[in-house]
C-alpha positions as CSV (number, residue, x, y, z in Angstrom):
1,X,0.0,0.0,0.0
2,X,1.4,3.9,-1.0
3,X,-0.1,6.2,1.6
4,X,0.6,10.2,0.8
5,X,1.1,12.5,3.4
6,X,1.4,16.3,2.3
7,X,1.8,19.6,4.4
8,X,-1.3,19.9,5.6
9,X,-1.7,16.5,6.5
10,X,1.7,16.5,8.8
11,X,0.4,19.8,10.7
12,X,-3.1,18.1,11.5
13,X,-0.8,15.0,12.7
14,X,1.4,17.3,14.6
15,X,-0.7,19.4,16.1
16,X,0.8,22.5,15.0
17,X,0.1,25.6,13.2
18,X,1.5,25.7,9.7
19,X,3.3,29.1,10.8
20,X,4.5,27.3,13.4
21,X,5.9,24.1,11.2
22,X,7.5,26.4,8.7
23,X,10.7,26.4,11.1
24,X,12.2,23.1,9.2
25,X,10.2,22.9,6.2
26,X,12.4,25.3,4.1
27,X,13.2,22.8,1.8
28,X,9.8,21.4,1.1
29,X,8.5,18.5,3.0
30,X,8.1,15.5,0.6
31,X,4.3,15.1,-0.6
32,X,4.3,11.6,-0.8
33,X,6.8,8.6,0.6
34,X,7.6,5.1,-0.6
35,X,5.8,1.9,-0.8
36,X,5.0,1.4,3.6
37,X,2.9,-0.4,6.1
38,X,0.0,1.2,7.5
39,X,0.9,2.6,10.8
40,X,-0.2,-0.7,13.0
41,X,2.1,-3.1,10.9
42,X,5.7,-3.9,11.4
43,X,8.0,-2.4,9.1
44,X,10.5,-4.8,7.3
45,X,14.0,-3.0,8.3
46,X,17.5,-4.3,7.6
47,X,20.5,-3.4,9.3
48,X,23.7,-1.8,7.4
49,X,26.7,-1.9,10.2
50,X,25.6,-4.2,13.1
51,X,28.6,-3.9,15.4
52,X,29.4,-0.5,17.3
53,X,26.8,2.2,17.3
54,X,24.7,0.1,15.3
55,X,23.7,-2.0,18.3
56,X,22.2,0.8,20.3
57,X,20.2,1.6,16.7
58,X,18.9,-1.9,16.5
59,X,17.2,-1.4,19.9
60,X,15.6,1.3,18.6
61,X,13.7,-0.3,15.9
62,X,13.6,-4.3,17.5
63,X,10.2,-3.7,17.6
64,X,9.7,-3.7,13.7
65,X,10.7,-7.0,11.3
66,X,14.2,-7.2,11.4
67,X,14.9,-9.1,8.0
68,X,18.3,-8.5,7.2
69,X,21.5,-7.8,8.6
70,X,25.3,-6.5,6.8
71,X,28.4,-6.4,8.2
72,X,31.9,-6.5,7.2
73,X,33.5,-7.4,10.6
74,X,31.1,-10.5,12.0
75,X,33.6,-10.2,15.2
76,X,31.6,-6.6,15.6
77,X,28.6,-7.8,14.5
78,X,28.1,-10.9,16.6
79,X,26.1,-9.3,19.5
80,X,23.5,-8.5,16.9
81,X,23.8,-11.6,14.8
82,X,23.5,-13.7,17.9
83,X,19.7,-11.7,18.5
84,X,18.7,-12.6,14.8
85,X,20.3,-16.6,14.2
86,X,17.4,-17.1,11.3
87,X,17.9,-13.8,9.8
88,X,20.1,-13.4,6.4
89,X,23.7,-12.2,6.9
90,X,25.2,-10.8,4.1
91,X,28.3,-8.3,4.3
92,X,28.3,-6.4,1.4
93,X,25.5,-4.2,1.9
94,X,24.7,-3.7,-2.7
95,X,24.3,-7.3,-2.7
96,X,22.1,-7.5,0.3
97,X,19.7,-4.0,-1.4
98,X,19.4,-6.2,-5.2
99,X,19.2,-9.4,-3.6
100,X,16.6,-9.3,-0.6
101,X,13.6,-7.5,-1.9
102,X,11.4,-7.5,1.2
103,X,13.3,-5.0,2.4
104,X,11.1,-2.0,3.7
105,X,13.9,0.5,5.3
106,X,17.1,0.5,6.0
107,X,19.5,1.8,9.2
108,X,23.1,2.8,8.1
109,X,25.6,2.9,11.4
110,X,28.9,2.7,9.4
111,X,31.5,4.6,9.7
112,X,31.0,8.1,8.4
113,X,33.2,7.3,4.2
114,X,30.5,4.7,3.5
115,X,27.6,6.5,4.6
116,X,26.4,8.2,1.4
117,X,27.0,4.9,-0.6
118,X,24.4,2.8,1.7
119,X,21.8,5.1,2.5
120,X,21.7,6.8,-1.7
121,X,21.9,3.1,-2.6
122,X,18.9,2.6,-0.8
123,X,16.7,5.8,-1.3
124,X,17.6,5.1,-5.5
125,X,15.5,1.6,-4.1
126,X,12.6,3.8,-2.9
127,X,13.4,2.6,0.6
128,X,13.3,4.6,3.9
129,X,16.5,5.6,5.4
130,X,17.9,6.3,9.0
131,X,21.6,7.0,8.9
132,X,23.8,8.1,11.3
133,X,25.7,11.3,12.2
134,X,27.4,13.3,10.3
135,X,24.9,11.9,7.6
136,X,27.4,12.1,4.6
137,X,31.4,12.3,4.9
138,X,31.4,15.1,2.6
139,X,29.4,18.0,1.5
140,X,28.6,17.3,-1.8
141,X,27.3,13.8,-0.6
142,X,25.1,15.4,1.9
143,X,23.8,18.2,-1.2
144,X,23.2,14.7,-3.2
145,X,21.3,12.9,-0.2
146,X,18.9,15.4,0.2
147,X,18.3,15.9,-3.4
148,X,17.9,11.8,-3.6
149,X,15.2,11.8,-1.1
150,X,13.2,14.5,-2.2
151,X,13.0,12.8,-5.8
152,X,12.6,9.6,-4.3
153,X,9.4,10.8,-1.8
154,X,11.0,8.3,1.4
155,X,11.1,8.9,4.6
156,X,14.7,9.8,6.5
157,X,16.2,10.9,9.6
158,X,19.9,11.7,10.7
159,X,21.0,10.0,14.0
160,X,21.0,13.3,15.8
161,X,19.1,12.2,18.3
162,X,18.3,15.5,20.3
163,X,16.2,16.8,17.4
164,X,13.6,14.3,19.4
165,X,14.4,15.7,22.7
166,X,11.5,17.6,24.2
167,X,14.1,19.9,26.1
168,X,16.2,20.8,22.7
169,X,12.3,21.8,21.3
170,X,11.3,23.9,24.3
171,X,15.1,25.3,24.1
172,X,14.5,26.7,20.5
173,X,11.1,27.8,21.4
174,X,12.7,29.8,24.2
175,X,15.3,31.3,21.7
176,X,12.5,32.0,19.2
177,X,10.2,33.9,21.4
178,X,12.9,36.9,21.9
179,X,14.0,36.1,25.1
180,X,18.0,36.3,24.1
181,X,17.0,39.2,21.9
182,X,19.2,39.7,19.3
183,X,22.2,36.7,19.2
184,X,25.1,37.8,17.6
185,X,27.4,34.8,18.8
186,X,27.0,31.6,19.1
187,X,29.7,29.5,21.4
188,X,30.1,25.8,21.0
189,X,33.3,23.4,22.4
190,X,33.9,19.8,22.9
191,X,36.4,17.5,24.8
192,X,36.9,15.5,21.5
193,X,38.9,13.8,20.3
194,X,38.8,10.7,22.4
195,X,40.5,9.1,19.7
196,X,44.3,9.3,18.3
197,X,44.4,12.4,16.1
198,X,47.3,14.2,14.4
199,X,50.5,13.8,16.1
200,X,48.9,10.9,18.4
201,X,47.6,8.9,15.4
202,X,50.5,9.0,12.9
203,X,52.4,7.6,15.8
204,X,49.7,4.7,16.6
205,X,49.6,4.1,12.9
206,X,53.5,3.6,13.1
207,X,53.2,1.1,15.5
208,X,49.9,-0.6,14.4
209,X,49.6,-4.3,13.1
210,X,49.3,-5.2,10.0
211,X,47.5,-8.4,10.2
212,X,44.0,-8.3,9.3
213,X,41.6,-10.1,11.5
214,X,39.6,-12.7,9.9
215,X,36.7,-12.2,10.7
216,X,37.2,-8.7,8.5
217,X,36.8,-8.1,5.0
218,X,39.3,-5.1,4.6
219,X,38.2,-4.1,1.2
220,X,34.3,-4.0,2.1
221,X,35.6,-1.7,4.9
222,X,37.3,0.5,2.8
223,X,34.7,1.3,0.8
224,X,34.9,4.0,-2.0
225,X,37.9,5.3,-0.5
226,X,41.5,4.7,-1.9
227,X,43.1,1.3,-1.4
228,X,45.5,0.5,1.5
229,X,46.9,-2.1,3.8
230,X,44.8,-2.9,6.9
231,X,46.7,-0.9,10.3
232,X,44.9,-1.3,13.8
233,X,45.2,2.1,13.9
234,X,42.4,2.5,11.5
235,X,39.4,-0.2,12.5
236,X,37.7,-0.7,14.6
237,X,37.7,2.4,16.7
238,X,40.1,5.2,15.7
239,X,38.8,5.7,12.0
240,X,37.5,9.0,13.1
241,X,41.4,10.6,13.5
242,X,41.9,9.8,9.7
243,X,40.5,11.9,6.8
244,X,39.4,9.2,4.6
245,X,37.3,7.4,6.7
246,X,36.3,9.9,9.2
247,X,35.4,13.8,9.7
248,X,37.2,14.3,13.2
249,X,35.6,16.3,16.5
250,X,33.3,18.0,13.8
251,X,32.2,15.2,12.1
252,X,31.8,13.0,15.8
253,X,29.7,16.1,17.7
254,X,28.5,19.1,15.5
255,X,25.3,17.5,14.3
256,X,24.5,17.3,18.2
257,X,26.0,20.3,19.3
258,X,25.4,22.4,16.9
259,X,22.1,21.5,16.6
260,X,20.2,23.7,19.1
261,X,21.6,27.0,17.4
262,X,21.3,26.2,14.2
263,X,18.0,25.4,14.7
264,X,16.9,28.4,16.9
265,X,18.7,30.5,15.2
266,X,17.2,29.1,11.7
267,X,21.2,29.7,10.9
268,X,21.1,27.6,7.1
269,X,24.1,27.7,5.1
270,X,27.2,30.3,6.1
271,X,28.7,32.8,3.8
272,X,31.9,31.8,4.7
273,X,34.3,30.1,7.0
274,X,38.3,29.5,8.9
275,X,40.0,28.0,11.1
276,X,42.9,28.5,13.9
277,X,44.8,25.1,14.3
278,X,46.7,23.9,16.6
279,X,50.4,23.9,15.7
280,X,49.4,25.6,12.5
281,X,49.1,23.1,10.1
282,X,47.2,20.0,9.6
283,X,48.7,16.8,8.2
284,X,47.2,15.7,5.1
285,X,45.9,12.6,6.9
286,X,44.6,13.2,10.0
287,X,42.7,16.0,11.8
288,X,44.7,18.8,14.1
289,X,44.3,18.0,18.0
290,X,42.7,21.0,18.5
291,X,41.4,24.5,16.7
292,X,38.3,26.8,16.5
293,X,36.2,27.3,13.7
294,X,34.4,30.4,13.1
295,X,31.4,30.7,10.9
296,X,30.2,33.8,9.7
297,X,26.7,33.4,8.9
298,X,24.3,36.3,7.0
299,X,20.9,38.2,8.3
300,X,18.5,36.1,7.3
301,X,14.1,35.9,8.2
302,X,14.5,39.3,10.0
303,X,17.7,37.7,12.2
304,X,20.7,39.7,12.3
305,X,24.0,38.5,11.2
306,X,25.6,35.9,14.0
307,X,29.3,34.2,14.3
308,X,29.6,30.9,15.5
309,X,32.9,29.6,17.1
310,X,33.3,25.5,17.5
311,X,36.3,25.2,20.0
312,X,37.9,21.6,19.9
313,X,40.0,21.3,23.2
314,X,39.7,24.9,23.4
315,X,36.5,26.5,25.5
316,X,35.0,30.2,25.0
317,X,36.0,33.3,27.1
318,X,34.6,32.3,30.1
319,X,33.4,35.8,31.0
320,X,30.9,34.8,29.2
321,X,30.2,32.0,30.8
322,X,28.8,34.4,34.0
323,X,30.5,32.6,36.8
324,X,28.9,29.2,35.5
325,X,31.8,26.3,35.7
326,X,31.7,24.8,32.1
327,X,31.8,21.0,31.5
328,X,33.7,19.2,28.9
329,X,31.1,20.2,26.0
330,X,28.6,22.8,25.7
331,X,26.5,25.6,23.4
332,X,26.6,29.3,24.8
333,X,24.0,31.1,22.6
334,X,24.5,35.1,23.7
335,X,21.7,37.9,23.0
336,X,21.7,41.5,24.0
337,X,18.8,40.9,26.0
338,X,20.7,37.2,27.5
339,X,22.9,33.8,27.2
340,X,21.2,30.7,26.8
341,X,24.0,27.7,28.1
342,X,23.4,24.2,27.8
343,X,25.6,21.7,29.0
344,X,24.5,19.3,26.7
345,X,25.9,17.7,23.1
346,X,22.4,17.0,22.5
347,X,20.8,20.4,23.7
348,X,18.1,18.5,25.9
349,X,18.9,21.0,28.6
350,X,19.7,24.7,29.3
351,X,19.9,27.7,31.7
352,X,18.9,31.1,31.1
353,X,22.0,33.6,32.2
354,X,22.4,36.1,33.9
355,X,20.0,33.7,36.1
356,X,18.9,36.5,38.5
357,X,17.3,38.3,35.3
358,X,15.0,35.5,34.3
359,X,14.2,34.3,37.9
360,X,10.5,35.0,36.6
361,X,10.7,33.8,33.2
362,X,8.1,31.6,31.7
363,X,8.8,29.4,29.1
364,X,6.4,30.6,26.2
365,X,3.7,27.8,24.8
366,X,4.9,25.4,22.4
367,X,4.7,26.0,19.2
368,X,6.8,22.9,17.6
369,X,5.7,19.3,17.7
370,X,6.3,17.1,20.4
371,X,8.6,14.0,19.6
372,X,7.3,10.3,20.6
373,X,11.1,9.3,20.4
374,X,14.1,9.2,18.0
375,X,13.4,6.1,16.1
376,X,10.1,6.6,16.9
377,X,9.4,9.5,15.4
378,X,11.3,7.8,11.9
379,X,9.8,4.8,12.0
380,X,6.1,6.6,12.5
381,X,7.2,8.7,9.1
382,X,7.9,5.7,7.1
383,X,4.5,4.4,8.3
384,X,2.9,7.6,6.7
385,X,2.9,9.9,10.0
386,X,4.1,13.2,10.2
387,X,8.4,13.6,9.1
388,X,10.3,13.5,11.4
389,X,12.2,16.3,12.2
390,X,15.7,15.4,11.4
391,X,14.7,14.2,7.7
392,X,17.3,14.8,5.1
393,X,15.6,17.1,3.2
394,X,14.0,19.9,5.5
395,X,17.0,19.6,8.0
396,X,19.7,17.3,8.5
397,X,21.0,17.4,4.9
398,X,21.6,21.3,5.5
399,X,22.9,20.9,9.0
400,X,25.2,18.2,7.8
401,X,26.4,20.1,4.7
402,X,27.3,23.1,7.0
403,X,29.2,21.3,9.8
404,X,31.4,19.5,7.2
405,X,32.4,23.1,6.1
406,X,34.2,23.6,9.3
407,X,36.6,20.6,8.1
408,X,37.3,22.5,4.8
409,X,38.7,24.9,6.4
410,X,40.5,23.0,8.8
411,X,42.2,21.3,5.5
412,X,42.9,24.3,3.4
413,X,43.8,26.3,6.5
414,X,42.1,29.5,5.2
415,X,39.5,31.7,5.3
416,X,36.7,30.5,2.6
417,X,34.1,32.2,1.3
418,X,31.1,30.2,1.1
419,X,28.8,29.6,-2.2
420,X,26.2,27.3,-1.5
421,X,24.3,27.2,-4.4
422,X,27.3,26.0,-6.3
423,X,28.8,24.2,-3.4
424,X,32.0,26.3,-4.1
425,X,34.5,28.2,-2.1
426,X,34.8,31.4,-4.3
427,X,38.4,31.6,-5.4
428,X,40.1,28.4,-3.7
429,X,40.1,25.7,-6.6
430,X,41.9,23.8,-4.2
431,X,39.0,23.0,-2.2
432,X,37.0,21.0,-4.8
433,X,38.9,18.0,-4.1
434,X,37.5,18.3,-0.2
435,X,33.4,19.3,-1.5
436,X,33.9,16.2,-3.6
437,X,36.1,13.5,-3.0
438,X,37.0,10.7,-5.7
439,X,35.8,6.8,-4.9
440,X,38.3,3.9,-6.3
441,X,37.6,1.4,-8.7
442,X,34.2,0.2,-8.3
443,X,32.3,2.3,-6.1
444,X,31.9,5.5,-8.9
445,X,29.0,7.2,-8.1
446,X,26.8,9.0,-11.1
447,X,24.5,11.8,-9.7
């Protein structure tokens, strides 16, 4: 059965005034999805990365029909394998999407260079698509995504999950309502990496062994990026320290922490972007141990122009901070009028500074939907309820697309000036190779 749901049908199902929904559905919420069950059936769902983060995404949808499962290390995979023993195993995901055709929806928890490959694989398919953060590894995969899922009317979410906290919502309906007044800056830092990075990983990669583990089929790890030998000091864990697999701090925690501003502040694409690194240059391999990224982001809907600064083992002034005693991570959003700071990656949680001025505050009505849970929320979209909020299209391709940028400027280690229409940096040729990266042999890719 092919249910439709259009605009007006996902603000009845919401409960919200269209003026109200318009906050995410800049880019045009899709009119109709993909072949689905109606919203009492269980939805046929297969698995792309089982091991790792993929384990805590399986609870989230055990509830459905699991019917497949890909992996390419079944060492990693074997806690979910052991769940499903009469469920198909297959590890390479292109021959588990033309092969198994019961397949309803798909979850993608690999690591971030084969993200775009699984989940455009599968929206081409016309199935729904969770995949995790930072949705794409870079930003002309994230551009493509969106675009992919749109044409292909199917329901998707990023794995950022405090979009479908209640908190982050009440947060950017606090923001919204004037409270801050006019925000200017936007403050965000994080205790990452918790992995070997620039110095630190070069050396590990030195000393790492060679021998791959047989339970792991190096080149389905690798993917579409270049061939190499297999080092420990890639996989399992510390892919994230090295360019072609993973996107570093920014990659691992903007789509969460960035999340709350960008969506209060309705902050879209930047006009342009740099970076201060650490040591003052970045190896061509891995990321720099720590920097801060500003983004310079236009007026835009009536909002005045605002910075942001992303601090990686770096914090913000702490003047601003008002006496507060930061944590490890955390968003300071600063009005004329006020600071908003939450401690949380996920923005679930916040105080309103200088505290004594807002000792009588009173949070303002809601005016955005209320979330019945992260995979909840996508799971109920590819049933033919409302999108949810972190779909590809309306809001997580965009958010991904602009949190990448940071890395572009960590990797040319200059100032870029941002055209997103084109997805160029005006003047800096150089950078084309880092919007689009090539795949080896076998995995091209023809938009």
């Amino acid at each position: 059965m092919v249910r439709k749901l259009n605009r007006r049908k996902f603000v009845q199902a919401s409960g919200v005034s269209a003026a109200a929904a318009g906050f995410w559905l800049t880019g045009g919420v899709t009119e109709s999805f993909a072949a689905q069950p109606g919203a009492n059936e269980r939805l046929n769902v297969a698995l792309i990365g089982a091991g790792g983060r993929a384990e805590g995404n399986e609870s989230g949808v055990r509830a459905e029909n699991i019917v497949a499962l890909c992996d390419v290390d079944q060492n990693r995979a074997r806690n979910v394998y052991n769940r499903y023993p009469n469920v198909t195993k297959y590890t390479d995901f292109r021959q588990m999407l033309d092969k198994q055709k019961d397949i309803q929806a798909v979850v993608v928890s690999t690591p971030d260079h084969t993200h775009f490959h699984a989940s455009a694989s599968a929206i081409r398919m016309g199935k729904h698509v969770y995949c995790e953060k930072p949705l794409t590894h870079s930003i002309w995969e994230a551009r493509q995504l969106r675009e992919l899922a749109a044409k292909h009317r199917v329901a998707t979410q990023m794995g950022n999950q405090g979009t479908a906290e209640n908190g982050l919502r009440t947060a950017v309906e606090v923001v919204r309502s004037g409270a801050l007044g006019d925000v200017a800056e936007v403050h965000l830092w994080t205790n990452r990496p918790i992995w070997p990075q620039g110095n630190s990983a070069l050396d590990a990669r030195t000393k790492g062994n060679g021998q791959v583990p047989n339970t792991l089929n190096w080149p389905l790890w690798l993917g579409p990026t270049a061939d190499r030998p297999y080092n420990s000091a890639y996989a399992p864990f510390a892919w994230r320290g090295w360019w072609d697999f993973g996107t570093g701090a920014l990659g691992d925690m903007g789509c969460h922490t960035m999340n709350l501003p960008f969506m209060a502040l309705r902050l879209g694409a930047p006009s342009a972007v740099s970076a201060d690194i650490e040591g003052g240059k970045v190896h061509a391999d891995t990321p720099p141990v720590g920097c801060t990224v500003t983004y310079e982001f236009p007026a835009r809907q009536g909002l005045p122009a605002c910075r942001l600064f992303w601090y990686e083992r770096r914090q913000p002034p702490q003047a601003l901070l008002q006496g507060v005693v930061a944590g490890g991570s955390g968003c300071l959003i600063v009005g004329n009028k006020g600071t908003m700071y939450s401690a949380s990656d996920y923005g679930s949680t916040y105080r309103l500074l200088p505290e004594a001025a807002f000792r009588e505050y009173r949070v303002p009505a809601p005016t955005l939907p209320r979330s019945p849970g992260h995979h909840a929320e996508w799971i109920r979209a590819c049933k033919g309820g409302a999108p949810a909020m972190s779909n590809f299209v309306d809001y997580s391709g965009q958010l991904a697309e602009t949190v990448l940028l940071g890395n572009l400027a960590i990797r040319l280690g200059r100032r870029i000036v941002w055209d997103s229409a084109k997805l160029q940096a005006i003047d800096v040729p150089a950078a084309a190779q880092y919007v689009r990266r090539q795949y080896r042999k076998g995995w091209e890719w023809n938009a």
